[in-house]
C-alpha positions in Angstrom: 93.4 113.6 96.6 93.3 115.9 93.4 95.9 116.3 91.3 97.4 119.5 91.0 100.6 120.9 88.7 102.2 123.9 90.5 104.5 125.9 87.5 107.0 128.8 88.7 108.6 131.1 86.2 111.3 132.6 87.2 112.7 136.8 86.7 115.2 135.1 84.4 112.1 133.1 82.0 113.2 129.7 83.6 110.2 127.2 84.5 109.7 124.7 87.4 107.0 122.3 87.7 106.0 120.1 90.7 103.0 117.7 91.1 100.9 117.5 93.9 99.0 114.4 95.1 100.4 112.5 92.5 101.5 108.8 93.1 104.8 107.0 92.0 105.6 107.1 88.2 102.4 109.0 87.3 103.9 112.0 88.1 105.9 111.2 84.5 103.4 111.2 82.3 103.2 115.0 83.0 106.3 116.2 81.7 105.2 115.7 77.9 102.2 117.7 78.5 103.5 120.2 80.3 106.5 121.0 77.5 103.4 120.9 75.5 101.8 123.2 76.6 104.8 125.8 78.2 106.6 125.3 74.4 109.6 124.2 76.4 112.1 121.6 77.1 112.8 119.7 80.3 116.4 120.3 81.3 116.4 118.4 84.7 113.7 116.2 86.6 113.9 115.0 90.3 111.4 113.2 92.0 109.7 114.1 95.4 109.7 113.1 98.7 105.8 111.8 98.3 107.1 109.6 94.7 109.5 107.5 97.0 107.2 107.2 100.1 104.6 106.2 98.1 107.3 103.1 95.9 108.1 102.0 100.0 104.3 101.7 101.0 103.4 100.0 97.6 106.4 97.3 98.5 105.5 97.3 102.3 101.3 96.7 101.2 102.5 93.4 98.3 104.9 92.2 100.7 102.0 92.3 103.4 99.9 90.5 100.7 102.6 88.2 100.1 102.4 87.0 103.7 98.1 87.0 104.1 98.0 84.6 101.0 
């Protein structure tokens, strides 16, 4: 899957970001480019559904590993 960065600015100037197809703590590395690049600061950061599905199915697939060896 692509990556993708969906901003949103709002009637009052105020920006929101959210990645797309973007797995566990990757989805970090973004915010310094994107205050980069918007000239702003992050005020408040929440993860997605898809960041903690994706931390379960990374423990779920070593624990599965775990158990083959």
């Amino acid at each position: 899957m692509t990556h993708r960065v969906t901003v949103t600015i709002g009637k009052d100037g105020s920006i929101s970001a959210e990645t797309h197809g973007v797995t566990g703590s990757k989805c970090l590395d973004y915010i310094p480019l994107l205050e980069d690049l918007l000239g702003a600061e992050t005020v408040t950061s929440e993860f997605t559904g898809d960041y903690r599905r994706t931390s379960v199915e990374n423990t779920a697939s070593q624990r599965q590993s775990q158990w083959n060896s």
